[in-house]
Wavefront OBJ file of the C-alpha trace (Angstrom):
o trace
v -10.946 -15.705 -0.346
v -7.879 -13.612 0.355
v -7.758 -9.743 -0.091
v -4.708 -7.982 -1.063
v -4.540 -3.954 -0.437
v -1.525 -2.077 -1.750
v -0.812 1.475 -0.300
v 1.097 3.736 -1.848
v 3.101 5.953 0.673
v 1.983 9.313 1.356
v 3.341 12.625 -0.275
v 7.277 13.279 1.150
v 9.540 16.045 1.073
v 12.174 17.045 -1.451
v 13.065 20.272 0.353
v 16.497 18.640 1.554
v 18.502 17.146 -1.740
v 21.222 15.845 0.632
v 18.694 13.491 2.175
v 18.788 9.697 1.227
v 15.742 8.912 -1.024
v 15.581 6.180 1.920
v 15.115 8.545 4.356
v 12.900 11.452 2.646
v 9.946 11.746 5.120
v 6.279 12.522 4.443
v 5.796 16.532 3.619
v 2.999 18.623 5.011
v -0.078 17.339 2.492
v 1.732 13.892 3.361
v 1.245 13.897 6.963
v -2.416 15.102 6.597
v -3.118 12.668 3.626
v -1.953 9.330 5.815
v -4.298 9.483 9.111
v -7.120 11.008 6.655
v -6.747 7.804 4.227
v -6.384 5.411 7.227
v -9.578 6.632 8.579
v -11.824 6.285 5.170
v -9.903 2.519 5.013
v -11.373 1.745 8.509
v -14.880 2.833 7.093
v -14.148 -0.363 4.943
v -14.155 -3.083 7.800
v -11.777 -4.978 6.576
v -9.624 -7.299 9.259
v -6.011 -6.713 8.559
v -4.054 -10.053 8.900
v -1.028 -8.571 8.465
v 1.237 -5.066 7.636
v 4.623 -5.655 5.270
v 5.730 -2.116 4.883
v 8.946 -0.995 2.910
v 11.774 0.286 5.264
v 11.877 3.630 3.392
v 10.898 5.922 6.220
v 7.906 7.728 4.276
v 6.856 3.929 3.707
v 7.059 3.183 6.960
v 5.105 6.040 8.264
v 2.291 5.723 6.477
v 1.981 2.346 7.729
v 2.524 3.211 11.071
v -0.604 5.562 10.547
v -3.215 2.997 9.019
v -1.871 0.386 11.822
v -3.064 3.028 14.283
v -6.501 3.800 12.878
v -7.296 -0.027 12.364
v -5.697 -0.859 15.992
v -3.027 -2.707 14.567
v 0.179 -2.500 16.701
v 2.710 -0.980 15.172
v 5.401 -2.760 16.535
v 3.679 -5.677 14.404
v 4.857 -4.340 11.124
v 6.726 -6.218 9.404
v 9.810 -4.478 7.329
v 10.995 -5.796 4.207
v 13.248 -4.349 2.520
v 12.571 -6.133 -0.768
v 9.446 -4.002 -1.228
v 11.525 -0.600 -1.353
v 13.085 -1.304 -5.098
v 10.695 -4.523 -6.185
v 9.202 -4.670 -9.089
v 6.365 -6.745 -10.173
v 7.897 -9.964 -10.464
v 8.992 -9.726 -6.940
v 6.109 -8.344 -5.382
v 4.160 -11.546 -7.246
v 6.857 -13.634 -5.297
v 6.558 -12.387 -2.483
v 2.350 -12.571 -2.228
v 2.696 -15.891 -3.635
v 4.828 -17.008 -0.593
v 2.573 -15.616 1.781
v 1.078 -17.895 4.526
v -1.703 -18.776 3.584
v -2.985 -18.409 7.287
v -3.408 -14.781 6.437
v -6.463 -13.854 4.746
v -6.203 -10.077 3.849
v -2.569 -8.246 3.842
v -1.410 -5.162 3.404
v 1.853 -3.754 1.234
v 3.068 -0.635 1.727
v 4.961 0.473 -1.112
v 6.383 2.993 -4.221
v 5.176 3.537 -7.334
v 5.714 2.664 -10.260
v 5.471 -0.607 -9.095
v 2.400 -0.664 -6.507
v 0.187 0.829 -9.846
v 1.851 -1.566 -12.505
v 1.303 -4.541 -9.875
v -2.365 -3.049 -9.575
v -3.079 -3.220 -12.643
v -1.753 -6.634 -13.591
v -3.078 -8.496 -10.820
v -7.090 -6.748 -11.980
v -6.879 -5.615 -15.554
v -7.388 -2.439 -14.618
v -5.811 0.770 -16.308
v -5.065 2.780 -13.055
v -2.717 4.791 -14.999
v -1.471 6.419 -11.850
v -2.100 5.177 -8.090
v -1.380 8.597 -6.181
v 0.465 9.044 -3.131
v -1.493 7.337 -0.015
v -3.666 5.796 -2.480
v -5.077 2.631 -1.465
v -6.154 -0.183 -3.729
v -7.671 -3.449 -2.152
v -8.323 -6.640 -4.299
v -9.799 -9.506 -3.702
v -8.809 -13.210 -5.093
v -11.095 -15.663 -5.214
v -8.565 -18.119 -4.048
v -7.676 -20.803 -1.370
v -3.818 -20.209 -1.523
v -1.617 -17.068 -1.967
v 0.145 -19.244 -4.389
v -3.038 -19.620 -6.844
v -2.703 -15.302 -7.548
v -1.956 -15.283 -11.224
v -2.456 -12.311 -13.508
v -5.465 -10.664 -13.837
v -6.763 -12.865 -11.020
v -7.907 -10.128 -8.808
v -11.202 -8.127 -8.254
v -10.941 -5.130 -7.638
v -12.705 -3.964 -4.323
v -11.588 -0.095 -4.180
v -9.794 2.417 -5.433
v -8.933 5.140 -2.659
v -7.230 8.410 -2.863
v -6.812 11.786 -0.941
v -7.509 14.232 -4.039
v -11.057 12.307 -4.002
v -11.745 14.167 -1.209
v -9.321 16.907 -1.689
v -9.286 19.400 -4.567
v -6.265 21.500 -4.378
v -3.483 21.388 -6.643
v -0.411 22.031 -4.546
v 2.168 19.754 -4.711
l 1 2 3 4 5 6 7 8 9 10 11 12 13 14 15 16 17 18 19 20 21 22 23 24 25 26 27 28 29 30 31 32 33 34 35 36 37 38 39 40 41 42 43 44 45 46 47 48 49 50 51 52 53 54 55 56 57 58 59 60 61 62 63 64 65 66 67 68 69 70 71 72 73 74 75 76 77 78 79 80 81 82 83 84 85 86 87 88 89 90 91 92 93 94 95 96 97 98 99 100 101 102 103 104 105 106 107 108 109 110 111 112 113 114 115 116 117 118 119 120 121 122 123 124 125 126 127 128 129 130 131 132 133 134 135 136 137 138 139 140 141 142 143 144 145 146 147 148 149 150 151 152 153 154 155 156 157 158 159 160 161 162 163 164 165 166 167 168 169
């Protein structure tokens, strides 16, 4: 079995337009959301193989904050800069050329792709994974290279206004 969870980065800041959209970091609500969702992923108890985070900076941070809470070094994050524009055919690439040493990975990604990819790989209709939501799926599968379309199950479906109510933005 081999579980896939894709994390969409927590909530960043527009407040400076001559910032990079690289470099935008995580906002207020962002910087509360990303140790808060790391913490109810722990509650999960699921061993983290490996990190593969996007090397947009509100990306990276978010990682850098579920690495934390599960113990996962930080410094073992692996950037790849394919996942900051990818779309679904390169996100399938790139699970499908996982090694297949590692059982359970995470991505650390944008949207629209991390809730298109979501709902490809589990025929789900997620119509909209939030920011620092967290979606893990599992594929009953020997090989990354057997993931296929609609091959995933989904585990969970995580987000901060589950737990949150307000509506500020």
């Amino acid at each position: 079995m081999k579980t896939l969870i894709l994390v969409r980065h927590a909530k960043s800041s527009w407040k400076d337009a001559g910032i990079d959209d690289h470099d935008r970091a995580l906002n207020k609500r962002g910087e509360r959301d990303a140790p808060f969702m790391a913490k109810i992923f722990c509650k999960k108890k699921i061993k983290v193989d490996a990190i593969f985070s996007s090397t947009a900076l509100r990306a990276l941070t978010t990682a850098k904050e579920f690495a934390k809470a599960i113990g996962f070094g930080k410094q073992n994050i692996i950037l790849e800069k394919e996942l900051y524009l990818a779309g679904t055919e390169e996100l399938f690439s790139f699970v499908k050329n996982t090694d297949d040493k590692l059982q359970s990975i995470m991505l650390f990604g944008h949207n629209p792709v991390t809730t298109s990819f979501a709902e490809l790989l589990t025929k789900g209709n997620f119509e909209n994974v939030p920011t620092c939501g967290v979606v893990a799926i599992d594929f009953d599968i020997d090989s990354w290279k057997q993931v296929t379309k609609e091959s995933g199950k989904l585990r969970f479906f995580e987000f901060p206004k589950m737990y949150f109510k307000e509506v500020e933005d």
